[in-house]
TIVO-160575 format. One record per atom (N, C-alpha, C): residue number from 1; x, y, z; residue in one letter. Coordinates in steps of 0.05 Angstrom, whole numbers, plus 5000, padded with zeros to 4 digits. Atoms other than C-alpha are relative to their C-alpha. Example, Ala and Ser with C-alpha at 12.3 -4.5 7.8 and 13.67 -1.06 7.14 Angstrom:
// TIVO-160575
(1 (5018 4976 5000) "A")
(1 (5246 4910 5156) "A")
(1 (5018 5024 5000) "A")
(2 (4984 4976 4999) "S")
(2 (5273 4979 5143) "S")
(2 (4985 5022 5014) "S")
This chain:
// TIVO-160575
(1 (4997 5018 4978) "X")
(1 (3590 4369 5077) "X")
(1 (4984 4975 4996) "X")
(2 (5010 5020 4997) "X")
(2 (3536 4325 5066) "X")
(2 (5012 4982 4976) "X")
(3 (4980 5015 5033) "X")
(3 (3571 4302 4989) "X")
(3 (5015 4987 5019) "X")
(4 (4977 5000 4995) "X")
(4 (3631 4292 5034) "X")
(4 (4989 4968 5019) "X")
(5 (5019 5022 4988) "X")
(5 (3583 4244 5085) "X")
(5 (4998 4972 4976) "X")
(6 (4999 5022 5028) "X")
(6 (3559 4207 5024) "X")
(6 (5020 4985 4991) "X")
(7 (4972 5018 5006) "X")
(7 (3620 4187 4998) "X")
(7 (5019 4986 5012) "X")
(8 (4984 5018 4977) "X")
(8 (3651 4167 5062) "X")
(8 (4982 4976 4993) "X")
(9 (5030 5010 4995) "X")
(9 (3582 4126 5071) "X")
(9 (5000 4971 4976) "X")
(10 (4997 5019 5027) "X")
(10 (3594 4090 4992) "X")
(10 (5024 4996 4999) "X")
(11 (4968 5009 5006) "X")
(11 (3672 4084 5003) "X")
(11 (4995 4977 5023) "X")
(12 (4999 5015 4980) "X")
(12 (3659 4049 5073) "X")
(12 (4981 4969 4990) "X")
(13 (5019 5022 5018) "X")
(13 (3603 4000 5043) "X")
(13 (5012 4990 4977) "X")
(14 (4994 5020 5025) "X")
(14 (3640 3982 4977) "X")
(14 (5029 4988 5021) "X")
(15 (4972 5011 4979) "X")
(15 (3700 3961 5029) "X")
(15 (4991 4979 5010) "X")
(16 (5008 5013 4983) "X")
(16 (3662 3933 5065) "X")
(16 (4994 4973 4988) "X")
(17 (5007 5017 5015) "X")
(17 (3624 3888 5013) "X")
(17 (5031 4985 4986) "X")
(18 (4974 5002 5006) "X")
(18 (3698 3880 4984) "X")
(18 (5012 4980 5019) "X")
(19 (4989 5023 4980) "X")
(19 (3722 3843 5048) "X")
(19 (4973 4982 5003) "X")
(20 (5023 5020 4997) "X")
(20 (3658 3804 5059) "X")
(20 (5006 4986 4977) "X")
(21 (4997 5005 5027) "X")
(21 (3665 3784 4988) "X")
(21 (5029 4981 5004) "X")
(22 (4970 5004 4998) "X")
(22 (3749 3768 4999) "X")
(22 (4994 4972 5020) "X")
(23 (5011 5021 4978) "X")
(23 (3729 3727 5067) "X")
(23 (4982 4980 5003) "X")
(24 (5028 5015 4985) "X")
(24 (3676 3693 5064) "X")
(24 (4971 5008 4998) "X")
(25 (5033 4985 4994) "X")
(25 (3619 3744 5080) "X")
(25 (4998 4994 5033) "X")
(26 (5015 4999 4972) "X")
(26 (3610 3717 5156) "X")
(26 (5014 5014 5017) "X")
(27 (4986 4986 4979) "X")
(27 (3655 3745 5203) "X")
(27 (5000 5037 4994) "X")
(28 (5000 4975 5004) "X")
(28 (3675 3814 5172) "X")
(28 (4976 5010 5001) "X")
(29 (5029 4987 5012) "X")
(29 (3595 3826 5144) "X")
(29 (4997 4997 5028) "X")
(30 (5015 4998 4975) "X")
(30 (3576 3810 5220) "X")
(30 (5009 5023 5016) "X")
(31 (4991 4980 4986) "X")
(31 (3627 3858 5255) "X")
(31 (4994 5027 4989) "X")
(32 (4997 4968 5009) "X")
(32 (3618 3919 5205) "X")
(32 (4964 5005 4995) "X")
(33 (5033 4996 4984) "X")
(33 (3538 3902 5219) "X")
(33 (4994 5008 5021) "X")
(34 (4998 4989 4969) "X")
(34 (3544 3920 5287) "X")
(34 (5013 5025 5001) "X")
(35 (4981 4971 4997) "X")
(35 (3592 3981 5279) "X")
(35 (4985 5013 4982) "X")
(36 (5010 4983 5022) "X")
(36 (3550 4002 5220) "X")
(36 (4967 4999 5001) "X")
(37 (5027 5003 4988) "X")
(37 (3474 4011 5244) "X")
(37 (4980 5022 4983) "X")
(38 (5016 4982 5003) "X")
(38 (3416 4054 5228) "X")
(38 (5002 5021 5018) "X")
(39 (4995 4976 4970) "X")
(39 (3423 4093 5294) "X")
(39 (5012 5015 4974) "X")
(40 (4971 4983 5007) "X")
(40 (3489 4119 5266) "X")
(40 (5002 5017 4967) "X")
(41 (5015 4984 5025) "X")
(41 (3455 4136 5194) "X")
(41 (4985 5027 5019) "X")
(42 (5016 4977 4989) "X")
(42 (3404 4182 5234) "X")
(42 (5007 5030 5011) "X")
(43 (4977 4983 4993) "X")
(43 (3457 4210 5278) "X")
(43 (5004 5021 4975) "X")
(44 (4971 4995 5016) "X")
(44 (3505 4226 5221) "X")
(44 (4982 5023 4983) "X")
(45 (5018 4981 5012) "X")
(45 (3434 4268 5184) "X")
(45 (4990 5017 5020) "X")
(46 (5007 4985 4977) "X")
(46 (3417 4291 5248) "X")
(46 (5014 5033 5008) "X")
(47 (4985 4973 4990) "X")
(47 (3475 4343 5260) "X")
(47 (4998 5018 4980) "X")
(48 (5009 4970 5017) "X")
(48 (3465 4386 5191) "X")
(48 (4977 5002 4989) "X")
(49 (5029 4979 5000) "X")
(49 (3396 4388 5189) "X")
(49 (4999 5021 5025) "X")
(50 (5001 4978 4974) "X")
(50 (3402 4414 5263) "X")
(50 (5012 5029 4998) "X")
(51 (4987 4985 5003) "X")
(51 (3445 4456 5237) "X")
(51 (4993 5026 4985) "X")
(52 (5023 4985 5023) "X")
(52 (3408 4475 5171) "X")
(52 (4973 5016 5023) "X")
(53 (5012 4998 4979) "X")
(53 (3355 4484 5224) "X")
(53 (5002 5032 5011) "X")
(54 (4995 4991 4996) "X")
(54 (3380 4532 5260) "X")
(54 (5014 5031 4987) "X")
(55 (4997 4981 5018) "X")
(55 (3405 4575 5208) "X")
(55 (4979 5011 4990) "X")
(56 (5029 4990 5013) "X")
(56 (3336 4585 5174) "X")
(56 (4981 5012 5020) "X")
(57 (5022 4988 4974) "X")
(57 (3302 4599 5243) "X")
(57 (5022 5027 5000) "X")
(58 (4988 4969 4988) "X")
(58 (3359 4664 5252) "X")
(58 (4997 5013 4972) "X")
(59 (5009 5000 5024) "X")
(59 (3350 4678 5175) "X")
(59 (4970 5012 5002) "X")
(60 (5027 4991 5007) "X")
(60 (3273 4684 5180) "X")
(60 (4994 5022 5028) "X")
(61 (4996 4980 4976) "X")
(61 (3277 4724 5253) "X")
(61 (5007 5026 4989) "X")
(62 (4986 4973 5021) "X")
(62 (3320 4770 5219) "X")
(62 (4994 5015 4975) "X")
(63 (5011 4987 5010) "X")
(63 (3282 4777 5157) "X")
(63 (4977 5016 5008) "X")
(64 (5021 4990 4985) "X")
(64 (3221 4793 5203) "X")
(64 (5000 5025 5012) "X")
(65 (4989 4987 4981) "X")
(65 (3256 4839 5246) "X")
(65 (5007 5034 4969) "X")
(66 (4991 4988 5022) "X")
(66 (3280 4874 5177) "X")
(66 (4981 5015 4989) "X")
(67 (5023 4997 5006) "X")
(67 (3215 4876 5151) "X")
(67 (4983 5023 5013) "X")
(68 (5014 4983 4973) "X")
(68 (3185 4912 5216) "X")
(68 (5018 5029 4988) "X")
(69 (4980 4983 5003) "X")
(69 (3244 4965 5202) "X")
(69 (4986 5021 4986) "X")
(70 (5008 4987 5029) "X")
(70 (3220 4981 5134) "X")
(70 (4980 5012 4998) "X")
(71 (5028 4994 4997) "X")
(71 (3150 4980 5149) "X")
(71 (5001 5038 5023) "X")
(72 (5006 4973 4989) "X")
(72 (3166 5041 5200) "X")
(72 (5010 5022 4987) "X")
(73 (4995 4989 5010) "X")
(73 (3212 5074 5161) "X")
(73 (4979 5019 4985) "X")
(74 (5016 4979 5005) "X")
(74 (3156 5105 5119) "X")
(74 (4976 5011 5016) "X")
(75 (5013 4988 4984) "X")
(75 (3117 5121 5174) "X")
(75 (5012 5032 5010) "X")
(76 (4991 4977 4988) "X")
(76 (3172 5164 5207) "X")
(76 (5012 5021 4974) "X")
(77 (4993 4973 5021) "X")
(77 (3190 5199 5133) "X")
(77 (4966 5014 5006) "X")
(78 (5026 4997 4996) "X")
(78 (3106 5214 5139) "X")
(78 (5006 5024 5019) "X")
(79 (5006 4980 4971) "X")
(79 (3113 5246 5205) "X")
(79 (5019 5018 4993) "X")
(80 (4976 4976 5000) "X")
(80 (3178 5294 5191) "X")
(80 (4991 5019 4980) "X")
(81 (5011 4971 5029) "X")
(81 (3143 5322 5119) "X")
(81 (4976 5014 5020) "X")
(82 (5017 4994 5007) "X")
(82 (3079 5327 5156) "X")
(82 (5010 5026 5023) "X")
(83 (4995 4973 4977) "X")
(83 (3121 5372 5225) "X")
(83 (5018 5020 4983) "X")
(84 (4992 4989 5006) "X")
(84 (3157 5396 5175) "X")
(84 (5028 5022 5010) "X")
(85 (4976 4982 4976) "X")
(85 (3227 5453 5190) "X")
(85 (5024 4983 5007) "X")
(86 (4975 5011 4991) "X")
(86 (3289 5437 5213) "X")
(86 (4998 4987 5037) "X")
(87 (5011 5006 4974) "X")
(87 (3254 5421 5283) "X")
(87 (4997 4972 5002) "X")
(88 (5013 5034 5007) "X")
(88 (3226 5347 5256) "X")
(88 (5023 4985 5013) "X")
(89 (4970 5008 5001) "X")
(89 (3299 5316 5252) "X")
(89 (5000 4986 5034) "X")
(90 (5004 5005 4966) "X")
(90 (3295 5324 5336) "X")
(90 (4991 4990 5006) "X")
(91 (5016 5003 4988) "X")
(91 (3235 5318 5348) "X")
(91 (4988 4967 5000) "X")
(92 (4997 5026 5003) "X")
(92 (3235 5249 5318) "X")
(92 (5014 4982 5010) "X")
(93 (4979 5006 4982) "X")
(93 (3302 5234 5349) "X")
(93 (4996 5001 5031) "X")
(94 (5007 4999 4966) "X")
(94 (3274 5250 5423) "X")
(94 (4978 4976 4999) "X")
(95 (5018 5019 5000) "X")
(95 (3218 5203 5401) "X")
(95 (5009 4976 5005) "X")
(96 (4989 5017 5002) "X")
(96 (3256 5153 5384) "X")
(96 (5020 4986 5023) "X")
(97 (4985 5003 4966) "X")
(97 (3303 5160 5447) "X")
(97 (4977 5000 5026) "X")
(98 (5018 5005 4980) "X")
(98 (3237 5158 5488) "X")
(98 (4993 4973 4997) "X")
(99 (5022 5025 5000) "X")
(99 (3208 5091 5467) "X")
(99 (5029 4977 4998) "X")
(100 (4986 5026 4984) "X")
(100 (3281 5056 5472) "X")
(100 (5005 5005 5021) "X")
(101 (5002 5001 4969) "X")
(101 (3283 5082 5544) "X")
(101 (4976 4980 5016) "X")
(102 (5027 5020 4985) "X")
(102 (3220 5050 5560) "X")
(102 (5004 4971 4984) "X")
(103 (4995 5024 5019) "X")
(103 (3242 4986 5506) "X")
(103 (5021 4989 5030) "X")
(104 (4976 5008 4989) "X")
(104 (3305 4989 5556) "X")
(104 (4991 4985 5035) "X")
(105 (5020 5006 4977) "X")
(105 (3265 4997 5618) "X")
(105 (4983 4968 5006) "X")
(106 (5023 5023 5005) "X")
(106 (3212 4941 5605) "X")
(106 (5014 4972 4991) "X")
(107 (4979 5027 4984) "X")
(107 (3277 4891 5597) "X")
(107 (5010 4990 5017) "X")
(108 (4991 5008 4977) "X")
(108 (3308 4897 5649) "X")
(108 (4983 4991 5021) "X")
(109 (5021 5016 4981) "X")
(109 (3250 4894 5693) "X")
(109 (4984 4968 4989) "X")
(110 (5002 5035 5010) "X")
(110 (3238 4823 5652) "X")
(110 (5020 4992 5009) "X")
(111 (4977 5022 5003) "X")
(111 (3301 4804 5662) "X")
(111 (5009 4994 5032) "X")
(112 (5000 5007 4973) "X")
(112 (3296 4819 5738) "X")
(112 (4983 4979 5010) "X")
(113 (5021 5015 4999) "X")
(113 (3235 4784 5743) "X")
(113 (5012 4965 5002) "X")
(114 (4990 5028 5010) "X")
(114 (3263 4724 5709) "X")
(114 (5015 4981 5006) "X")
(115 (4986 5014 4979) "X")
(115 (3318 4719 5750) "X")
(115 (4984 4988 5022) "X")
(116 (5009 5013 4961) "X")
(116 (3279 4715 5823) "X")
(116 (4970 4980 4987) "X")
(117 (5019 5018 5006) "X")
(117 (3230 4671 5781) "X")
(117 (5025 4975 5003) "X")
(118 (4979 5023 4983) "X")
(118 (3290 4620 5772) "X")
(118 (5018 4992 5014) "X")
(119 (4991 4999 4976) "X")
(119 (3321 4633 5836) "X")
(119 (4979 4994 5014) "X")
(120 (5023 5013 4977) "X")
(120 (3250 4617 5874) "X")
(120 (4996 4969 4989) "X")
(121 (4995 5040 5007) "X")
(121 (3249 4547 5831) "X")
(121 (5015 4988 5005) "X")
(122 (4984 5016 4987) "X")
(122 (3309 4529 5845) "X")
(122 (5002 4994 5027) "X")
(123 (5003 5006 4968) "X")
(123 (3302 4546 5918) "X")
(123 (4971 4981 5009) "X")
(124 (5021 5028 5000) "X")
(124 (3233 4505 5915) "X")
(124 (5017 4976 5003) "X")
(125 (4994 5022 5007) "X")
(125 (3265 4449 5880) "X")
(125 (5027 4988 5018) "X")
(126 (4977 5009 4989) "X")
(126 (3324 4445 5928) "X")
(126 (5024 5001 4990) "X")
(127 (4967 5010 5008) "X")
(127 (3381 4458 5890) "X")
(127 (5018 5024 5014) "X")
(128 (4979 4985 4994) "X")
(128 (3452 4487 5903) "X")
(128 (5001 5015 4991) "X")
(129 (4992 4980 5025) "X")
(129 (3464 4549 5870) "X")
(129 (5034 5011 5014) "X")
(130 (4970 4980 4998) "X")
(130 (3536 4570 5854) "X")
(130 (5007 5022 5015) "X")
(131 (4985 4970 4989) "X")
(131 (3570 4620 5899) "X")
(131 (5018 5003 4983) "X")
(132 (4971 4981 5015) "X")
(132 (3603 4675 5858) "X")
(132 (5006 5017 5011) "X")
């Protein structure tokens, strides 16, 4: 995409110079000075770095998150050799179903929270809130 940028970018400029060149230089070089700015360079780099951006922040989240994984994984092989039996298997599995109950728990009550946090700002601040 950005090649693709570029080459617009050096097709539009040798055109450009091309009619300036054909004309004169004053009229055309003035109008395609004005339509052709620095802003509109910045812009035009602006949307795939944001992009790039954005990709590498869910990329390194995700390797992090990945990482964490791994790191427990030999914890919970540890604990099953050390309960040993066909009992471990469970007993690890009820563990595991205990601490996302309370993972599950401990969101929702954030996420209640969070609401009547910005439901009391908005009612501060005066605004309308949507009837649904």
């Amino acid at each position: 995409m950005v090649t693709a940028i570029l080459a617009t970018l050096v097709t539009v400029l040798g055109m450009a110079f091309l009619i300036a060149w054909a004309f004169g230089g004053v009229a055309v070089a003035d109008i395609l000075a004005k339509s052709f700015s620095t802003r509109c360079l910045v812009r035009i780099a602006q949307e795939p770095t944001g992009r790039l951006h954005g990709i590498l922040t869910f990329a390194i989240v995700t390797a992090v998150f990945l990482v964490f994984g791994l790191m427990e994984e030999g914890v919970r092989r540890r604990q099953m050799e050390r309960i040993g039996g066909e009992v471990a298997p469970r007993l690890v599995a009820a563990e595991t179903a205990g601490k996302r109950r309370t993972f599950m728990l401990v969101r929702t009550l954030m996420s209640v929270v969070t609401g009547f946090a910005v439901w009391g700002f908005a009612t501060w601040m005066g605004l309308d809130l949507a009837a649904e």
